[in-house]
VOVO-974801 format. One record per residue (C-alpha): residue number from 1; residue in three letters; chain; x, y, z. Coordinates in steps of 0.25 Angstrom, whole numbers, plus 5000, padded with zeros to 4 digits. Layout:
+-----+------+------+------+------+------+
! pos ! code ! unit !    x !    y !    z !
+-----+------+------+------+------+------+
! NUM !  ALA !    A !    X !    Y !    Z !
...
+-----+------+------+------+------+------+
END
This chain:
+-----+------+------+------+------+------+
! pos ! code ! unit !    x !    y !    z !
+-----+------+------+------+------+------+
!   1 !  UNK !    A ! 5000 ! 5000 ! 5000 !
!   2 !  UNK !    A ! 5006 ! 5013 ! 4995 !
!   3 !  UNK !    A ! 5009 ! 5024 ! 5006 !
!   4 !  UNK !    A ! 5000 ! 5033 ! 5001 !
!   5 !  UNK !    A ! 4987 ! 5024 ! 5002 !
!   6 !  UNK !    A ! 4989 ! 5020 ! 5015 !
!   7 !  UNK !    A ! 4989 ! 5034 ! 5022 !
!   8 !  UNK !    A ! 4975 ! 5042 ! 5025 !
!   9 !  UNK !    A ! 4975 ! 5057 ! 5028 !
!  10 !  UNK !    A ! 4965 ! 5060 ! 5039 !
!  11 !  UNK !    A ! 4960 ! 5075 ! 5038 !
!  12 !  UNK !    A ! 4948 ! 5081 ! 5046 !
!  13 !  UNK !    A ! 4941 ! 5075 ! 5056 !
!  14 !  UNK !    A ! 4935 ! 5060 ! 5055 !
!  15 !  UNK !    A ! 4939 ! 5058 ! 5039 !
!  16 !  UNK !    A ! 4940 ! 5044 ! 5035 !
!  17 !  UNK !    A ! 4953 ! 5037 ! 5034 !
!  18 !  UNK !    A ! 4956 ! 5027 ! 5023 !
!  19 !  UNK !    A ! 4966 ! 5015 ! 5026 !
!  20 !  UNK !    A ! 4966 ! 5009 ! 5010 !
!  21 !  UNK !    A ! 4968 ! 4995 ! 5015 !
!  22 !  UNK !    A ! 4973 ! 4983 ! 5004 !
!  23 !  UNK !    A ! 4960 ! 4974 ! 5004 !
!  24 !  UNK !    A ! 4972 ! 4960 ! 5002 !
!  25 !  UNK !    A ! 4984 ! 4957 ! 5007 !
!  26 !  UNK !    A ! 4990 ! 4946 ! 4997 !
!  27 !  UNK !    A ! 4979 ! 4947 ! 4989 !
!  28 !  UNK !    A ! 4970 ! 4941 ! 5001 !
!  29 !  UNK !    A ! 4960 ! 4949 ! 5008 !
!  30 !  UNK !    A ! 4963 ! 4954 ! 5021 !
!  31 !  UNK !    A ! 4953 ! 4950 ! 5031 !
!  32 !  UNK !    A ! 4943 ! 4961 ! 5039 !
!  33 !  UNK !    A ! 4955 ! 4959 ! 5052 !
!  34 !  UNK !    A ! 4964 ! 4962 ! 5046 !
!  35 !  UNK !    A ! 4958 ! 4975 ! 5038 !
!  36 !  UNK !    A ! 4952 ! 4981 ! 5051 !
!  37 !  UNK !    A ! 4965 ! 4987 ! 5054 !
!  38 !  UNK !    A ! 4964 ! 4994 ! 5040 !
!  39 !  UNK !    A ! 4950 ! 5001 ! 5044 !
!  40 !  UNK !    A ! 4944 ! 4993 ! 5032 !
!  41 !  UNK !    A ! 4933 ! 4989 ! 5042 !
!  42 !  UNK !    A ! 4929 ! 5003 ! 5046 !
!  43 !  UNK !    A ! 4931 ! 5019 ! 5042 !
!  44 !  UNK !    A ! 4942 ! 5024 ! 5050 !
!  45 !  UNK !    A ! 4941 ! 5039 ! 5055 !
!  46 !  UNK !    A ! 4952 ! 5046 ! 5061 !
!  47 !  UNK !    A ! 4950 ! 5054 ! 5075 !
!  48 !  UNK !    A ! 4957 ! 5063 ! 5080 !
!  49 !  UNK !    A ! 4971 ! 5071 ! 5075 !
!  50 !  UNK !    A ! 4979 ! 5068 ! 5064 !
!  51 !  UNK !    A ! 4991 ! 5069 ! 5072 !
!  52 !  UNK !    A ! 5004 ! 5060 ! 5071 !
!  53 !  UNK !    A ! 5015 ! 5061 ! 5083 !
!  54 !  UNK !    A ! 5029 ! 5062 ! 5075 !
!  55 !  UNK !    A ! 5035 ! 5064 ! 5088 !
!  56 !  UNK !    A ! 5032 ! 5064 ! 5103 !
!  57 !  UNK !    A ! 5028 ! 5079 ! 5099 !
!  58 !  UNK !    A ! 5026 ! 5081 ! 5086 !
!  59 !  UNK !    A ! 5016 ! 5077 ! 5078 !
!  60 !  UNK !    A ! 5009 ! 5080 ! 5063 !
!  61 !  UNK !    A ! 4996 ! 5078 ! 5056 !
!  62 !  UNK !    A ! 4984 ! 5084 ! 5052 !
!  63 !  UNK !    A ! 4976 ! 5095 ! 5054 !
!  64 !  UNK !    A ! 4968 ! 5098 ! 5066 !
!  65 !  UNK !    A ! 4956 ! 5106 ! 5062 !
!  66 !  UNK !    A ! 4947 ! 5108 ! 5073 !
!  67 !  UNK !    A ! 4947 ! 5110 ! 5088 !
!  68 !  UNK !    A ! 4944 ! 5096 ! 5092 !
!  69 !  UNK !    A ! 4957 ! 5091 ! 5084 !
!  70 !  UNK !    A ! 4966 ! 5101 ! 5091 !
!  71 !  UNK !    A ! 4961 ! 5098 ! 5104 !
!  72 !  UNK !    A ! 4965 ! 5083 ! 5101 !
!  73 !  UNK !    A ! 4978 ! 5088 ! 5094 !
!  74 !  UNK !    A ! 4979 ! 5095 ! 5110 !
!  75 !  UNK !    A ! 4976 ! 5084 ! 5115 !
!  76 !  UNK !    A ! 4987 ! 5075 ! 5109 !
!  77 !  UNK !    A ! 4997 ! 5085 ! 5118 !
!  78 !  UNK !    A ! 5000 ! 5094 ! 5104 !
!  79 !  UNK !    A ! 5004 ! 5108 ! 5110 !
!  80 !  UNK !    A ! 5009 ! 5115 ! 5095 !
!  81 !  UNK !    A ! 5004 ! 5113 ! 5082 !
!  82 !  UNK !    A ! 5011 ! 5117 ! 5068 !
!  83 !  UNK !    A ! 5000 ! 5119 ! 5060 !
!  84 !  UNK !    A ! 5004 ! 5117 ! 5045 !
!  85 !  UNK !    A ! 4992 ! 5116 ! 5039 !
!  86 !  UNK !    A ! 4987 ! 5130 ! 5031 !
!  87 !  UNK !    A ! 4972 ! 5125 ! 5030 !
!  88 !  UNK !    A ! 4971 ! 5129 ! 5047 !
!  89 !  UNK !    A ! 4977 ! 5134 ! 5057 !
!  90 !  UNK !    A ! 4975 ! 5127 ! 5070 !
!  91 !  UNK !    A ! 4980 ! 5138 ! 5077 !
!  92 !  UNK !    A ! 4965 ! 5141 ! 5085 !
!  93 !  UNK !    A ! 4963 ! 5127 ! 5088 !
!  94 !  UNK !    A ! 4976 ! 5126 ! 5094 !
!  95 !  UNK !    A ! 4974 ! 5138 ! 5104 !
!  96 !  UNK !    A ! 4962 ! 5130 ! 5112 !
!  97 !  UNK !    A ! 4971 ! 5120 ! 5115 !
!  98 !  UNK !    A ! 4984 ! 5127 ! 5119 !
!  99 !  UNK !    A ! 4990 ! 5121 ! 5106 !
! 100 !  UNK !    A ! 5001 ! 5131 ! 5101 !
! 101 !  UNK !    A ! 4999 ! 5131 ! 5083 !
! 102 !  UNK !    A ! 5010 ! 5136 ! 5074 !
! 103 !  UNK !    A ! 5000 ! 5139 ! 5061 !
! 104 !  UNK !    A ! 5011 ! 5134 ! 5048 !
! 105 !  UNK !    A ! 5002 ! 5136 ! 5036 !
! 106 !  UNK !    A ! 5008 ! 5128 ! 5026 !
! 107 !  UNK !    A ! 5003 ! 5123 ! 5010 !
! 108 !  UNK !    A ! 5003 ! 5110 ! 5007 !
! 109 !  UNK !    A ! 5008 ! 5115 ! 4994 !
! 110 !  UNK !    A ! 5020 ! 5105 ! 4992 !
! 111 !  UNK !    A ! 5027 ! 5118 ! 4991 !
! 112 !  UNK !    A ! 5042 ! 5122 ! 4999 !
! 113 !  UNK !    A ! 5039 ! 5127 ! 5011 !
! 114 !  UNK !    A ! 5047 ! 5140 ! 5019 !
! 115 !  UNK !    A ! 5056 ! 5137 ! 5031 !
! 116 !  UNK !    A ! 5047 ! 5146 ! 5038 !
! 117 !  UNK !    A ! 5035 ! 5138 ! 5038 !
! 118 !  UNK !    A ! 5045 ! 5128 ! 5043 !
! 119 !  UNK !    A ! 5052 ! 5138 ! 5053 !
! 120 !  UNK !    A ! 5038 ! 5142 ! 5059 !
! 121 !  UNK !    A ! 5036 ! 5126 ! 5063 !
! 122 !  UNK !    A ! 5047 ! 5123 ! 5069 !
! 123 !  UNK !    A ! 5050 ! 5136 ! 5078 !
! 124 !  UNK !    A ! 5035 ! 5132 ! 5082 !
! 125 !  UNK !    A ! 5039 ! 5118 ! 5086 !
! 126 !  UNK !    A ! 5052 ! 5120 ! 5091 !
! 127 !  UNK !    A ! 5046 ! 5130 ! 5101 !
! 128 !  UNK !    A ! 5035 ! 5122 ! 5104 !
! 129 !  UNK !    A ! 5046 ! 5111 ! 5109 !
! 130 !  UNK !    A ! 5053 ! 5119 ! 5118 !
! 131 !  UNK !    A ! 5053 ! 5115 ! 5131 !
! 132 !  UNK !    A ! 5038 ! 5111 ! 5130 !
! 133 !  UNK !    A ! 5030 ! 5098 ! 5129 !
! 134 !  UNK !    A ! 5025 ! 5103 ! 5115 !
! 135 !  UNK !    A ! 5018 ! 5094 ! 5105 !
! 136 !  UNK !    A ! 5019 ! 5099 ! 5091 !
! 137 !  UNK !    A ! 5008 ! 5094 ! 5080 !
! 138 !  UNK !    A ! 5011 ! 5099 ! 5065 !
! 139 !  UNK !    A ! 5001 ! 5096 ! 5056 !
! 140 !  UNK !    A ! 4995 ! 5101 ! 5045 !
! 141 !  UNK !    A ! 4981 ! 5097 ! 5036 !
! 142 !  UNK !    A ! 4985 ! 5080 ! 5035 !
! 143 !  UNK !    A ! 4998 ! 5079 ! 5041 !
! 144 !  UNK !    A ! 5004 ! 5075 ! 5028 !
! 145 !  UNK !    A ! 5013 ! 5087 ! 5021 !
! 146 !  UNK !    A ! 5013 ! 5100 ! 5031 !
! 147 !  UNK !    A ! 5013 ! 5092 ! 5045 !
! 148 !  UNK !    A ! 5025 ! 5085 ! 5041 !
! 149 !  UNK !    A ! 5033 ! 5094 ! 5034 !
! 150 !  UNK !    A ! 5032 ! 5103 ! 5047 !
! 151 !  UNK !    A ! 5035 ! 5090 ! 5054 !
! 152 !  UNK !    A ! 5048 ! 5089 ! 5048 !
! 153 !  UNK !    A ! 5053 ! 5102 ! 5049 !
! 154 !  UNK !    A ! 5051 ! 5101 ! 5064 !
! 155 !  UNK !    A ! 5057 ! 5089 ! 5065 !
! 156 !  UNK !    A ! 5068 ! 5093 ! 5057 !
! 157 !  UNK !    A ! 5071 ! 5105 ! 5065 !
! 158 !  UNK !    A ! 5073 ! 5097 ! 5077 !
! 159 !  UNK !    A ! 5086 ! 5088 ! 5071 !
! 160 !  UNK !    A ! 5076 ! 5077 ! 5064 !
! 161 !  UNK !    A ! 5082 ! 5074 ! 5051 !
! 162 !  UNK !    A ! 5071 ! 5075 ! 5038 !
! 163 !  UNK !    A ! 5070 ! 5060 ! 5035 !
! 164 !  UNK !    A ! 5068 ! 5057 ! 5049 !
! 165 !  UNK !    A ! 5059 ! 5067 ! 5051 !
! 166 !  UNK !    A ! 5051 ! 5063 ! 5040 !
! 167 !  UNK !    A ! 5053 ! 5047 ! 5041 !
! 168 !  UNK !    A ! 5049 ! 5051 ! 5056 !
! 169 !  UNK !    A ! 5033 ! 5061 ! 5050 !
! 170 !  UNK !    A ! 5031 ! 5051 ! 5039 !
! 171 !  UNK !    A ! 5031 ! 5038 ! 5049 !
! 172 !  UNK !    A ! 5023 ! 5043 ! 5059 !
! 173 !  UNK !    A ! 5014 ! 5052 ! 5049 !
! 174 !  UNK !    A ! 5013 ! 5042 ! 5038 !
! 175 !  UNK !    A ! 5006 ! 5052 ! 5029 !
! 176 !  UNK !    A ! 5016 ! 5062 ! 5032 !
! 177 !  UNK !    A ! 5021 ! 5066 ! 5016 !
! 178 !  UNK !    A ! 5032 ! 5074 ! 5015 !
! 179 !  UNK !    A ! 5033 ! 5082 ! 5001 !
! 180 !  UNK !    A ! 5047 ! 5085 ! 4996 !
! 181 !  UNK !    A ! 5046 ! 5099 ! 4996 !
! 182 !  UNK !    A ! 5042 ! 5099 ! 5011 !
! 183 !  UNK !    A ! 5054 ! 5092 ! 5014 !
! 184 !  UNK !    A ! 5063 ! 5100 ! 5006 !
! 185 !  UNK !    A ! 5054 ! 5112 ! 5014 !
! 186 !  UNK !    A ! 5059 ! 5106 ! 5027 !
! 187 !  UNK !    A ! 5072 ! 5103 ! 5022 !
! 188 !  UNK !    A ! 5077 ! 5116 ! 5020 !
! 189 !  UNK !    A ! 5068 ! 5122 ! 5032 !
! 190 !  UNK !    A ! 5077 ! 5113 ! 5040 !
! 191 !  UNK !    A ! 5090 ! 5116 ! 5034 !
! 192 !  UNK !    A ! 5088 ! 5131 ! 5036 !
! 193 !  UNK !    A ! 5088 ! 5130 ! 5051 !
+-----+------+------+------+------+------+
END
């Protein structure tokens, strides 16, 4: 099964998450067990946040929308949010829950990105790590381009070499994609410092 078929991306509360499942397996058909584990035998719905731990305090995902998504983003101990997406800002939502939000508008436009946009990130997460308990979410619409892009850059800055930095956001964040040009954005971002 090719990558790409085997990954869904949930956006929006409640959408329908569909896990293609192969109906044989050398060319016999798997039994109902053993497809259960599939969600062949009922609809699947995703609850909650779209968030993925990369560390003990960072974490990416997908957007957060509404009040009762940052109160569960709160909830999972998250103190500071980079905020990639251009689409919201989560900036209000953040403020009834104590949450401190860096608002990074950025294009998914597959477009080179400036230093400062990474700049503004990284001074965000390196101060909210300064002697404090912080918990750091970046995130952006799905989680997929934005998120970890930003993701890298602040690993990056803190001494994390690019492949294991990535190798580290694509195996916990399986739909993480990383777009050459946003790599090469990161890359030059990083050797400016």
């Amino acid at each position: 099964m090719r990558r790409e078929q085997a990954v869904a991306v949930w956006v929006g509360a409640k959408s329908k998450v569909k896990i293609p499942t192969p109906s044989t397996r050398s060319g016999q058909a798997l039994s109902p067990k053993t497809r259960q584990g599939w969600g062949t035998q009922k609809k699947a719905y995703r609850t909650g946040m779209d968030i993925t731990w990369l560390t003990d305090r960072i974490a990416v995902g997908g957007g957060i929308w509404n009040s009762d998504n940052m109160e569960k983003v709160a909830k999972a101990g998250i103190t500071h949010i980079i905020d990639m997406q251009i689409e919201f800002d989560d900036t209000p939502l953040g403020l009834a829950h104590g949450i401190e939000v860096l608002w990074n508008p950025t294009d998914d436009d597959f477009e080179p990105k400036p230093g400062t946009l990474f700049r503004r990130g990284v001074d965000f997460a390196q101060a909210a790590f300064e002697g404090t308990e912080a918990k750091l979410f970046i995130h952006c619409a799905a989680g997929v381009h934005r998120a970890p892009m930003m993701a890298l850059a602040v690993l990056g800055s803190m001494g994390w070499s690019l492949e294991d930095a990535m190798q580290l956001i694509e195996g916990r964040r399986p739909v993480a994609d990383f777009a050459e040009v946003y790599v090469e954005s990161v890359e030059q971002f990083l050797g400016g410092e």
